[in-house]
Backbone bond lengths (Angstrom), bond angles and torsions (degrees), N, CA, C in turn:
res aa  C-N    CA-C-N  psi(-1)  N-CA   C-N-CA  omega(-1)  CA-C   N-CA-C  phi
1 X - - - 1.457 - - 1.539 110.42 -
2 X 1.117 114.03 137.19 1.856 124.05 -161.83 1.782 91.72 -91.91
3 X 1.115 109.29 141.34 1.252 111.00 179.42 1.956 118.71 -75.53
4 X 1.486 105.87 150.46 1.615 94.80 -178.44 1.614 102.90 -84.03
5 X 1.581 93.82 161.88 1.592 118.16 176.72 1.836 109.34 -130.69
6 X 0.949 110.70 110.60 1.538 100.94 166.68 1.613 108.96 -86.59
7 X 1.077 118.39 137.67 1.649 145.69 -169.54 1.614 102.71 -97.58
8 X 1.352 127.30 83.80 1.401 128.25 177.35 1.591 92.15 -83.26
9 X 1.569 87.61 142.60 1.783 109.94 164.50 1.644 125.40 -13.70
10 X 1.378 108.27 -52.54 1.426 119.80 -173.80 1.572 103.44 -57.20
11 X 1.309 122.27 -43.42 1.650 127.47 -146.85 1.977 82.68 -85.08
12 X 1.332 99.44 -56.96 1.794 89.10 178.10 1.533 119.73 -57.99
13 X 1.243 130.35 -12.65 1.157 156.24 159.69 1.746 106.14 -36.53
14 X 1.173 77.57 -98.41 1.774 95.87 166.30 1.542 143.08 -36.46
15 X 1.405 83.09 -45.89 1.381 101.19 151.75 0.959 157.38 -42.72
16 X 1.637 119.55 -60.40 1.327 151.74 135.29 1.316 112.89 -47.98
17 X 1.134 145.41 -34.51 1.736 124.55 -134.18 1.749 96.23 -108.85
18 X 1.280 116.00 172.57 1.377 141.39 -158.61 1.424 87.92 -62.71
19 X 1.663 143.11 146.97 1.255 148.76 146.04 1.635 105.05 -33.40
20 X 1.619 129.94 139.41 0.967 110.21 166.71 1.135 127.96 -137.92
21 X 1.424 150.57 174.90 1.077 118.39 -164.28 1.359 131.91 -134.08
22 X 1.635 107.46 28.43 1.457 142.47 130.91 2.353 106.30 -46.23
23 X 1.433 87.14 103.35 1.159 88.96 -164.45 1.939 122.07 -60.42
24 X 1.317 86.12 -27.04 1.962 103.74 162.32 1.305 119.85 -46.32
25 X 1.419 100.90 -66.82 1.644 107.12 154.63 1.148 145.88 -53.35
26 X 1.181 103.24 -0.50 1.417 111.87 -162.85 1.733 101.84 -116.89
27 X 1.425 101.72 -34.69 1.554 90.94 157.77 1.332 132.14 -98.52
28 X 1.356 108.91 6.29 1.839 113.37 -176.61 2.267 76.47 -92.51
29 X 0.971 124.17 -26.99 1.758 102.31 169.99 0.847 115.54 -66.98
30 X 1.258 136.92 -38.92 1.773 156.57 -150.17 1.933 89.99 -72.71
31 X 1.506 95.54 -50.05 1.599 108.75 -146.88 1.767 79.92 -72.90
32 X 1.535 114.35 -59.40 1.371 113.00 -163.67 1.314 120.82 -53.65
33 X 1.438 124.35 -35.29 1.602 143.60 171.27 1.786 97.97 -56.70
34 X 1.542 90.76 -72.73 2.258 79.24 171.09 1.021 121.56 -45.72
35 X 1.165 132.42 -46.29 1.547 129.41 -163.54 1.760 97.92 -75.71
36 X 1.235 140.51 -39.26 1.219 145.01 -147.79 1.345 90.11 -95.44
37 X 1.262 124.34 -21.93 1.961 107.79 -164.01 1.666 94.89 -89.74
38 X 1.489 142.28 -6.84 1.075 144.16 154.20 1.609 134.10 -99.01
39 X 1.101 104.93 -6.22 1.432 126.08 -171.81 1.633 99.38 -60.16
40 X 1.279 108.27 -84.43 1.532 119.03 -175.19 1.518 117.65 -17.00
41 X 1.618 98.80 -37.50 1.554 95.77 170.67 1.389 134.07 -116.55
42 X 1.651 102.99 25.60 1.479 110.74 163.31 1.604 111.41 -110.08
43 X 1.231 113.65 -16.57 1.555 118.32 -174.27 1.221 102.86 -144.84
44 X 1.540 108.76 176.36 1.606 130.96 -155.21 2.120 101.15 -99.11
45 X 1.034 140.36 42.58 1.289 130.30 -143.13 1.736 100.96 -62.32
46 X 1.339 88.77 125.17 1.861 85.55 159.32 1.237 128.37 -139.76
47 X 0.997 149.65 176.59 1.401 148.64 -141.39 1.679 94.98 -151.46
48 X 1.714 115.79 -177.60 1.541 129.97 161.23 1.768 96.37 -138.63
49 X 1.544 98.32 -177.79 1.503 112.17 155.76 1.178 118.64 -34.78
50 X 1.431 96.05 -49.16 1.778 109.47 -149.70 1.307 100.34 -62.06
51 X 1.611 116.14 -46.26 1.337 125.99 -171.19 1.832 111.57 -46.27
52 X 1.808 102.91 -52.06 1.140 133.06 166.91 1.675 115.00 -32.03
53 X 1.498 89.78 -70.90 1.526 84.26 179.01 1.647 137.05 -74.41
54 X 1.571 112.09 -32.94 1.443 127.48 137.13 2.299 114.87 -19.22
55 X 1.401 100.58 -59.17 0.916 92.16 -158.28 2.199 105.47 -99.49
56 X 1.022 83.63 27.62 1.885 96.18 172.92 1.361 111.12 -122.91
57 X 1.625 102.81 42.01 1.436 98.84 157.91 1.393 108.78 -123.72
58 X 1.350 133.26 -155.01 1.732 137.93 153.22 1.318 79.28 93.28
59 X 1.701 85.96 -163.57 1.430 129.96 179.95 1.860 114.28 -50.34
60 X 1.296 101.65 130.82 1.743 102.32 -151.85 1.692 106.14 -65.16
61 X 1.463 112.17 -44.41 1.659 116.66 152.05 1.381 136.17 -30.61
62 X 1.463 113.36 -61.11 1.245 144.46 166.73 1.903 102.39 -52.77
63 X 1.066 119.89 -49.24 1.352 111.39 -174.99 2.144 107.16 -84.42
64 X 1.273 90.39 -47.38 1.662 97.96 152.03 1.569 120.66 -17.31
65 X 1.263 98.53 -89.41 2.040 93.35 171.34 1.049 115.64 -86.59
66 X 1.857 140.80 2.37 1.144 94.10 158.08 1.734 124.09 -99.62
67 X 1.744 112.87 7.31 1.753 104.59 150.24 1.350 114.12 -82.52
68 X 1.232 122.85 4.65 1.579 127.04 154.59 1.087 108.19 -51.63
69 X 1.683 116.18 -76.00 1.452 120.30 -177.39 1.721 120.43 -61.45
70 X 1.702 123.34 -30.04 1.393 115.96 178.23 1.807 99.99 -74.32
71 X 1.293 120.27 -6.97 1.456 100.81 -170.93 1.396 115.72 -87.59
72 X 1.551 105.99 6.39 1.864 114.44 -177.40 1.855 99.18 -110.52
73 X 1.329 107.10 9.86 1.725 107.19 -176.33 1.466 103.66 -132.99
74 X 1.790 87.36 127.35 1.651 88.96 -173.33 1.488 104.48 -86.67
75 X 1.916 92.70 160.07 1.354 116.17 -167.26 1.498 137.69 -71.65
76 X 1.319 151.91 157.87 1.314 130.09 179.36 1.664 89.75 -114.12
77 X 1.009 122.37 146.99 1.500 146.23 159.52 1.498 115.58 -56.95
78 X 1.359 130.66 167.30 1.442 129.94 176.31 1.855 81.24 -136.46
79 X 1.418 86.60 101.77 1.735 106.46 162.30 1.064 111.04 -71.46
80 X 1.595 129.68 -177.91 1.112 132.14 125.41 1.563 143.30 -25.25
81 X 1.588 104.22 -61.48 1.468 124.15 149.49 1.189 143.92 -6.47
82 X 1.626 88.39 -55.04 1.333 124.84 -170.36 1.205 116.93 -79.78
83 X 1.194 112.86 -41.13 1.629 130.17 -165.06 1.335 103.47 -95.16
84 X 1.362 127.52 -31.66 1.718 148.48 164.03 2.172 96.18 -43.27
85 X 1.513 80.78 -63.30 1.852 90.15 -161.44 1.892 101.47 -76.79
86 X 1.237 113.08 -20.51 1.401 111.83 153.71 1.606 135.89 -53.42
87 X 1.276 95.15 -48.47 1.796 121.79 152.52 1.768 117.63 -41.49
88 X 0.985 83.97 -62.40 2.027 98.65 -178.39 1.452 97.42 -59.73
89 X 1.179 133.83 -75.72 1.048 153.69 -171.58 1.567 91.20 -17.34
90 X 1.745 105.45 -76.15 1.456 109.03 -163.31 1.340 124.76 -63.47
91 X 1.590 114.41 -40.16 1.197 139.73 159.79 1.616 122.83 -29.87
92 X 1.563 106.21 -42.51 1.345 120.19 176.97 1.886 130.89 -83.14
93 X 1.791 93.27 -22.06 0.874 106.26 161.31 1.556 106.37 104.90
94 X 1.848 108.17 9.75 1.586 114.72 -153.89 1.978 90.55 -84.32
95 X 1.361 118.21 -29.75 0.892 121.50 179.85 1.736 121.21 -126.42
96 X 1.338 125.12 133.56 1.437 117.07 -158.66 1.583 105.34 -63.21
97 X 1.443 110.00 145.50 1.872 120.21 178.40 1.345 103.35 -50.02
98 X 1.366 142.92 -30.45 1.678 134.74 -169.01 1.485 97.03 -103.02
99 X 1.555 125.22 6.83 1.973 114.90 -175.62 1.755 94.64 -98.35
100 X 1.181 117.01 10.73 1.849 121.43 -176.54 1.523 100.82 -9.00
101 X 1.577 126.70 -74.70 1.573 141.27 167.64 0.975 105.54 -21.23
102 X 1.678 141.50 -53.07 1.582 140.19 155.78 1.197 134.53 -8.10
103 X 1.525 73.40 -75.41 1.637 97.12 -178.61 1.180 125.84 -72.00
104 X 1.736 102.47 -25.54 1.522 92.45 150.64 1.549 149.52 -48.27
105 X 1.291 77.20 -58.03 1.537 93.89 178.72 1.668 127.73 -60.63
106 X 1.350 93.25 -31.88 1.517 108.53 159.39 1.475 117.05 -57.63
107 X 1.543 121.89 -60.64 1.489 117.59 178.80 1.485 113.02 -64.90
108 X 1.925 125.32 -35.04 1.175 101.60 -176.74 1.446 115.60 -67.04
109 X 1.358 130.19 -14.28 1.269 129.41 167.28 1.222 152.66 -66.00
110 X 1.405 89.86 -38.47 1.847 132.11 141.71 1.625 109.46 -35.63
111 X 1.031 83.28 -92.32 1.855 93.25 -160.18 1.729 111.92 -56.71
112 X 1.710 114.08 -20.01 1.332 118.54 166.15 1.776 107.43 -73.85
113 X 1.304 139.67 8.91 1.185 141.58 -158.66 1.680 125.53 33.90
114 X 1.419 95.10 38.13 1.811 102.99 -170.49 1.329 98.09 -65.92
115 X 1.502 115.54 148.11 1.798 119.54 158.44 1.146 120.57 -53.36
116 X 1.463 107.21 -61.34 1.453 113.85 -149.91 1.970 92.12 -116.14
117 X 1.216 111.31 164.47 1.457 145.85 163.11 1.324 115.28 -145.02
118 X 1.744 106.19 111.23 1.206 98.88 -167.84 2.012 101.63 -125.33
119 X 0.914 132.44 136.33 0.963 152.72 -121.28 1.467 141.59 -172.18
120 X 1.283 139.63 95.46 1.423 142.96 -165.11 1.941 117.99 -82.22
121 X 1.389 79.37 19.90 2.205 89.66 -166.93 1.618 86.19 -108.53
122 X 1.551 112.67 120.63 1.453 134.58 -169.97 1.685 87.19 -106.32
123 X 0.875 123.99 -46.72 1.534 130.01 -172.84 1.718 110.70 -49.49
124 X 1.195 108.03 -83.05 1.476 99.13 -170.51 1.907 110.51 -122.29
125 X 1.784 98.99 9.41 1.752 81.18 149.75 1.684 129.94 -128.96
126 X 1.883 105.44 -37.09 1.236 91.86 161.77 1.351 133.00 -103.53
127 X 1.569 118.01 72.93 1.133 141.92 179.37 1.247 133.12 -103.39
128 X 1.212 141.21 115.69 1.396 134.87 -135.42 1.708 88.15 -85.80
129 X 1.137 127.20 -20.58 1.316 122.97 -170.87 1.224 121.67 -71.34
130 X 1.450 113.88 -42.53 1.314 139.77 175.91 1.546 106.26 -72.61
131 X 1.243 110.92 -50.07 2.024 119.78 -151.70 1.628 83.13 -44.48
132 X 1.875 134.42 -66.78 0.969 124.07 -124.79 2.005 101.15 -89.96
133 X 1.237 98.82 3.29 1.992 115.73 175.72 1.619 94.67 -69.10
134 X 1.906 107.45 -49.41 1.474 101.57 -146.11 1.326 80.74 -95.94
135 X 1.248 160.73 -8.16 1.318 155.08 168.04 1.435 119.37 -52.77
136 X 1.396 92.13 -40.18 1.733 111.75 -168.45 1.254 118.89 -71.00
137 X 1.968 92.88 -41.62 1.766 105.49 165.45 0.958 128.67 -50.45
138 X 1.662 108.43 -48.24 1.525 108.54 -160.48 1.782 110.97 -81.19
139 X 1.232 87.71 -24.60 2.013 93.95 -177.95 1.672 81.36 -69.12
140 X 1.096 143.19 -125.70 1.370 150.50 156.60 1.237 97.27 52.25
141 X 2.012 131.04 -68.66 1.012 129.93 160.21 1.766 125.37 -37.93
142 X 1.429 106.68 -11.49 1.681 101.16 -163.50 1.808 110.84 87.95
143 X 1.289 115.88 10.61 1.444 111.34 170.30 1.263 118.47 -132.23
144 X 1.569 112.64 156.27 1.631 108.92 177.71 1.151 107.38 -120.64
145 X 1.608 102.92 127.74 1.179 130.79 -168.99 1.761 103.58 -53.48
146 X 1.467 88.05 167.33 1.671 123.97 -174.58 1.780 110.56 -99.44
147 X 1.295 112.01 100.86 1.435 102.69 179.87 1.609 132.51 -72.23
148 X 1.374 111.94 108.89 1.681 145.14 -157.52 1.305 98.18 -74.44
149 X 1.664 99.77 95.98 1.668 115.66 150.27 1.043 133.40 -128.02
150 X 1.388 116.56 -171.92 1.845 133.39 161.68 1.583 106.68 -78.41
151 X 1.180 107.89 144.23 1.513 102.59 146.55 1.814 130.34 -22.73
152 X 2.292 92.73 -62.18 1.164 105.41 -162.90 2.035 93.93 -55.88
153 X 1.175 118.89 -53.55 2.106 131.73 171.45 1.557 98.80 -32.90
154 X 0.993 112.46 -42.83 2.090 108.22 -170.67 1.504 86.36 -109.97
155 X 1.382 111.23 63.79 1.779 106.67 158.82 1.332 116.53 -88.23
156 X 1.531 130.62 171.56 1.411 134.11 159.32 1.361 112.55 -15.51
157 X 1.545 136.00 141.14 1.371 135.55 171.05 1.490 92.57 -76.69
158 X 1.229 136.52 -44.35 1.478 131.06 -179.22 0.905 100.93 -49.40
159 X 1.072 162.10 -90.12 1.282 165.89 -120.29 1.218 121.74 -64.54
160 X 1.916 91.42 -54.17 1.936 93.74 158.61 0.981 136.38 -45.74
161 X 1.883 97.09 -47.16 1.796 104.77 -159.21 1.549 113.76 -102.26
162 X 1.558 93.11 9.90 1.636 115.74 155.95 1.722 110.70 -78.80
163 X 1.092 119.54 -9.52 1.660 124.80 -170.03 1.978 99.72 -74.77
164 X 1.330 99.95 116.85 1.530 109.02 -171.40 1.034 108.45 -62.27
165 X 1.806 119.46 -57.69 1.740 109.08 -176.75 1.653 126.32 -84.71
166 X 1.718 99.75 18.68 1.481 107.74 175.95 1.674 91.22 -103.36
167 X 1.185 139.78 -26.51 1.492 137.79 168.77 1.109 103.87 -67.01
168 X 1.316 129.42 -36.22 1.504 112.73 -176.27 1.240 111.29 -85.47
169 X 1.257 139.19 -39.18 1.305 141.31 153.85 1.760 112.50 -38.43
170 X 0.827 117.91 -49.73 1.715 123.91 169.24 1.522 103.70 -56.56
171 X 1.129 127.14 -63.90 1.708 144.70 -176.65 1.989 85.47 -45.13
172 X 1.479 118.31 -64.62 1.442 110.98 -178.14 1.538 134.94 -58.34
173 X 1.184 103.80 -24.48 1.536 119.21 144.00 1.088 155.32 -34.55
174 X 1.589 84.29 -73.93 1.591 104.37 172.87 1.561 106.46 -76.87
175 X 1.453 136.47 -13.81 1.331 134.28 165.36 1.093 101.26 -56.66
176 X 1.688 132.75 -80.08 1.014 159.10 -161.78 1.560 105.89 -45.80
177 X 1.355 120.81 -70.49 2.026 113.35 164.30 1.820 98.06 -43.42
178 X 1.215 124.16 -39.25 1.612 104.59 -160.58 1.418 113.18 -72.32
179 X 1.695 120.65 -8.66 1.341 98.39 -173.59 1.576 104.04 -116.36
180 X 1.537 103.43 27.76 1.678 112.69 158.82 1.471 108.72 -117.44
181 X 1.444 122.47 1.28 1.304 125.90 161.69 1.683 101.58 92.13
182 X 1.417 104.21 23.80 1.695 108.90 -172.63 1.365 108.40 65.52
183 X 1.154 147.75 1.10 1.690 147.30 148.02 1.365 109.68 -41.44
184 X 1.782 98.21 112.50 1.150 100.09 177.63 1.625 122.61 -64.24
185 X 1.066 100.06 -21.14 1.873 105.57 -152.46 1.578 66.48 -85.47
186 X 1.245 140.46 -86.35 1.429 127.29 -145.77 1.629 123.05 -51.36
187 X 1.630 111.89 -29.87 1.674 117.22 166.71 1.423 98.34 -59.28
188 X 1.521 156.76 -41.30 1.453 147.12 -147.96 1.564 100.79 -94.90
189 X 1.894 92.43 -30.40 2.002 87.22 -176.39 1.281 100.39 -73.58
190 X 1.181 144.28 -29.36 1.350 155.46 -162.45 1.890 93.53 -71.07
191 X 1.096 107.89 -77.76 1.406 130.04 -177.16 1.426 106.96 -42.43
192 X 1.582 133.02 -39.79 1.543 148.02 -161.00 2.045 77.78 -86.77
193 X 1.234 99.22 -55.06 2.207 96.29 -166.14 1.442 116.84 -46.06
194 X 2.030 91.57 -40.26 1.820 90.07 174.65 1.392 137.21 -65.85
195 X 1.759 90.91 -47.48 1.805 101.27 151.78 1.346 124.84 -35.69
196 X 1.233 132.88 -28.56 1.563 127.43 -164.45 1.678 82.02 -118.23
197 X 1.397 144.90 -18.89 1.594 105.38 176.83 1.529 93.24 -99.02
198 X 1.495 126.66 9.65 1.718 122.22 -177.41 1.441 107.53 -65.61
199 X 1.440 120.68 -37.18 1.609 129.84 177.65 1.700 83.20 80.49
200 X 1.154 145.53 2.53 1.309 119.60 166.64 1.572 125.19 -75.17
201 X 1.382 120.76 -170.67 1.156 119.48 -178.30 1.865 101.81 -121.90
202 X 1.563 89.75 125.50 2.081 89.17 179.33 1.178 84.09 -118.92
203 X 1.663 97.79 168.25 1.633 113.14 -151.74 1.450 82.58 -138.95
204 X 1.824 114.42 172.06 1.282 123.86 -171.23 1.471 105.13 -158.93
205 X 1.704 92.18 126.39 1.828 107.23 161.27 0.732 139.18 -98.05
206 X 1.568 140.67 148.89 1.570 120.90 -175.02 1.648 89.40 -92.51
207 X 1.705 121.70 154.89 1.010 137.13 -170.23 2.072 110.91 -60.91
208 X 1.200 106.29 150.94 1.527 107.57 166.08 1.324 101.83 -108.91
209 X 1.715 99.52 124.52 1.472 126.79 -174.07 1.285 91.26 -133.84
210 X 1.690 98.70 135.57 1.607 129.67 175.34 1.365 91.38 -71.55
211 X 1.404 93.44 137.01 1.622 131.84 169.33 1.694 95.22 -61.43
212 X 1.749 104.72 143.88 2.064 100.66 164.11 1.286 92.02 -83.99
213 X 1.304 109.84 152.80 1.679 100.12 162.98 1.147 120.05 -67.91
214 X 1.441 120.42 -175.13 1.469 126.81 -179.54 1.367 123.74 -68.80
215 X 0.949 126.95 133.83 1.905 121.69 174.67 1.735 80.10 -84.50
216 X 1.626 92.89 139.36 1.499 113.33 155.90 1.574 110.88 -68.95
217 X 1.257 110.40 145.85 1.433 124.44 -175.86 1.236 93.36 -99.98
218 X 1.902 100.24 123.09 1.152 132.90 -177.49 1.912 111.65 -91.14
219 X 1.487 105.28 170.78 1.862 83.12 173.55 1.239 125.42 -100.47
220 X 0.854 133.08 168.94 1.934 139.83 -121.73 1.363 93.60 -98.90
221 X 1.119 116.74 127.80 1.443 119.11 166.34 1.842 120.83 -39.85
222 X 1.085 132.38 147.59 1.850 118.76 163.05 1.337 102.08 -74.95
223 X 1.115 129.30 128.25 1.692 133.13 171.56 2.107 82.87 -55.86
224 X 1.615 96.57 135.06 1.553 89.50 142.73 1.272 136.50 -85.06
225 X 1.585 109.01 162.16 1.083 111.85 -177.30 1.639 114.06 -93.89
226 X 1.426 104.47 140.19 1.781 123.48 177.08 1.565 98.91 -45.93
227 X 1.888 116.36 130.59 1.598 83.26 141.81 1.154 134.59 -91.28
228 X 1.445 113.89 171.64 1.691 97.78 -174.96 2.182 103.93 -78.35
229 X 0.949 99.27 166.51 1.445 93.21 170.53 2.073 103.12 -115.28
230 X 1.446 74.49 150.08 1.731 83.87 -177.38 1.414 107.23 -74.36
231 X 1.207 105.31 134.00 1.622 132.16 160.57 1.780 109.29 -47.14
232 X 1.255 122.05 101.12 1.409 126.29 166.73 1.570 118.60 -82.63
């Protein structure tokens, strides 16, 4: 089974629109056109309304092919769910009160259990600042989040594991587990020995754990009343 991708506005954006010659733009198209001429057959791409309606504005061409391209990708629905975990979202502060369209797109992706969200909005979705606000929500909600990228972030796996000084770094690794036999407890004692002959100084955090949300305050019980006992 090919993994899902939700297709936010921006990526159909790019896609579609006139070559341009703002050179930024011109390679986040380059990147989006590559990534899209193989996509279809490594992942599941899907879209919503929202995407739909987002992307039926602009330039009359430009909107032309790209409901060309959403009309071959099936749709996600706006559940209940959806619109619930859209709520949280804003409420929490994971996404700004005027990005509403955001937060959509975030919950319809969510609550459909998609992998990926892939996406050309640096501002308020694939932002490392933000990702770990809306992460917090949606687990919190009872869901696990959708990991928020670019095209260029969901590139070819070749490409990565073609990366020379990330193989050699892997190659140093995998030495290093092999001569404890991959035992975890013995790679950390190893790792704890160097720390203490490093003469450096390591430092320590206590973990960041999501808040439960609030239970709504319900109404107050009546204290009961004592009985009296009879006078003998």
């Amino acid at each position: 089974m090919k993994p899902k991708v939700y297709v936010e506005t921006s990526v159909i954006g790019y896609l579609t629109s006139w070559p341009s010659g703002d050179l930024i733009v011109a390679a986040r198209q380059k990147i989006t056109r590559d990534w899209w001429r193989d996509a279809p057959a490594r992942y599941d791409l899907i879209a919503s309304e929202r995407v739909v309606s987002e992307a039926s504005t602009g330039n009359p061409k430009d909107v032309q092919d790209g409901l060309a391209v959403l009309q071959a990708l099936p749709m996600l629905s706006v559940t209940q769910e959806a619109e619930d975990l859209a709520n949280a979202l804003l409420a929490a502060g994971a996404v700004p009160i005027g990005e509403l369209s955001v937060a959509h797109h975030i919950a319809l992706s969510v609550v459909a259990g998609i992998e990926y969200l892939v996406t050309w909005n640096f501002k308020h979705l694939a932002n490392a600042s933000m990702r770990w606000k809306i992460n917090d929500v949606c687990m919190m909600e009872g869901y696990g989040p959708p990991l928020i990228c670019s095209p260029e972030q969901l590139a070819e796996e070749k490409a990565i594991t073609d990366d020379p000084i990330v193989a050699e770094i892997r190659k140093t690794r995998n030495e290093h587990a092999a001569k404890f036999n991959y035992d975890i407890a013995a790679i950390c004692e190893d790792i704890r020995r160097q720390e203490k002959e490093s003469g450096r100084e390591y430092v320590s955090y206590p973990p960041r754990r999501p808040e439960p949300p609030a239970k709504a305050a319900g109404p107050k019980a009546k204290p009961k009343r004592r009985k009296k006992r009879a006078k003998t």
